[in-house]
N, C-alpha and C positions, 0 to 999 in steps of 0.2 A: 504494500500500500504506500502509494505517494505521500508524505507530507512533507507540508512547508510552515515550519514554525517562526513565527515572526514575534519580535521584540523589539521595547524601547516606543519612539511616538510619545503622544501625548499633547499636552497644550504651552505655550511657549509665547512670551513676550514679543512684538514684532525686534527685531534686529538679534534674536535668541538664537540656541543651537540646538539640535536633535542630533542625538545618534539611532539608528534601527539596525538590527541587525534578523537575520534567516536564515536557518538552518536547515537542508533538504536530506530528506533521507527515503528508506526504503523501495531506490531504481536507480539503477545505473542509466547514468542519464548519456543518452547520444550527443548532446551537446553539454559545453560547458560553457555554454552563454547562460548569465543570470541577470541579473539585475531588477527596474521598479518601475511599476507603473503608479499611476493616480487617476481619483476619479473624482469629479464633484456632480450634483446632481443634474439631472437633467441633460448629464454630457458622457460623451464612451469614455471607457479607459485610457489612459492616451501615457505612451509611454516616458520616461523623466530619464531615467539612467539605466545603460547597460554595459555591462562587463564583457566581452569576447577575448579575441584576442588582444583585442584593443580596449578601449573604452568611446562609449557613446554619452553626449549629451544633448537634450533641448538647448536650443538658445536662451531658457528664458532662467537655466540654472546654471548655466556657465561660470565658473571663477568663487558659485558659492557653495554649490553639492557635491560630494567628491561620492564615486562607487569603488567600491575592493573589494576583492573574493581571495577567500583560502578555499584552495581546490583540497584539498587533504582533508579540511572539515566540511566540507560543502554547502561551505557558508557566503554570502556575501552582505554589505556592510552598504548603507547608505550615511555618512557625515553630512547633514545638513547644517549650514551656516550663513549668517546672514539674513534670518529668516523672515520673509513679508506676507503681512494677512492674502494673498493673492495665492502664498505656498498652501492655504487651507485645503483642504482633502482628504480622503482614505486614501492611502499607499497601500499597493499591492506586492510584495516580492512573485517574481517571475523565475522559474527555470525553464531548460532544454527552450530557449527562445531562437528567433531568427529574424531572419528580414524578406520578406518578397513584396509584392507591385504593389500591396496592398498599405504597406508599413514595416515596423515592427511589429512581433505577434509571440506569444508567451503560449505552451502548454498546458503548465502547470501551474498552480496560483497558491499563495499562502491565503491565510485567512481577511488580512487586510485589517489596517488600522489606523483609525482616524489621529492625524494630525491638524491646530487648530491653532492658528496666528492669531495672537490678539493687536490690535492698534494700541 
C-alpha cells in the first residue's frame, strides 16, 4: 500500500517560514521525481515545486521555497520562506511525478495540509 505521510504546515505570520516534510513508503516507485502541489478552492491542483533530477519551480516561489529529497528515506522536504497570504492553500506532496503536454502530473498524493498566511 502507497503512503504518503506529510508533516509540518500550519498557520504563519505573512513574511514567516514553514518547513513540510513527506515520507513515501510501501512501492518502489518508477520514478524519483517528488515534490508539491497546492490547491485553493474553487481552482485544480497546480503544481509549486519538484525534485527530479533537477529541480523545478513556479515563478511565483522563486528565490523563496526551496524542495530537497533524500532518496535513501524517500523523503522530500519543502523550506518555505518569505511567506505571503497569497502562499495560502493545502499543499499536497507528490510522488512517481512527471511532465507531458498536459503539465506536471503526480501519481500518488499525500494527505494534504492546509497552510494559512496571515497579513
Amino acid at each position: 500500500q502507497v503512503r504518503l505521510v506529510e508533516s509540518g504546515g500550519g498557520s504563519v505570520a505573512a513574511g514567516g517560514s514553514l518547513r513540510r516534510s513527506c515520507v513515501a513508503s510501501g512501492y518502489r516507485f518508477s520514478s524519483n521525481c517528488m515534490g508539491w502541489f497546492r490547491q485553493t478552492p474553487g481552482k485544480d491542483r497546480a503544481v509549486v515545486a519538484i525534485v527530479d533530477s533537477g529541480t523545478y519551480y513556479i515563478d511565483y516561489v522563486k528565490g523563496r521555497f526551496t524542495v530537497s529529497r533524500d532518496i535513501a528515506k524517500n523523503t522530500v522536504y519543502l523550506q518555505m520562506n518569505s511567506l505571503k497570504p497569497e502562499d495560502t492553500a493545502m499543499y499536497y506532496c507528490a510522488a512517481n511525478c512527471g511532465w507531458n503536454e498536459g503539465g506536471w502530473y503526480a501519481v500518488y498524493w499525500g494527505q494534504g495540509t492546509q497552510v494559512t498566511v496571515s497579513s
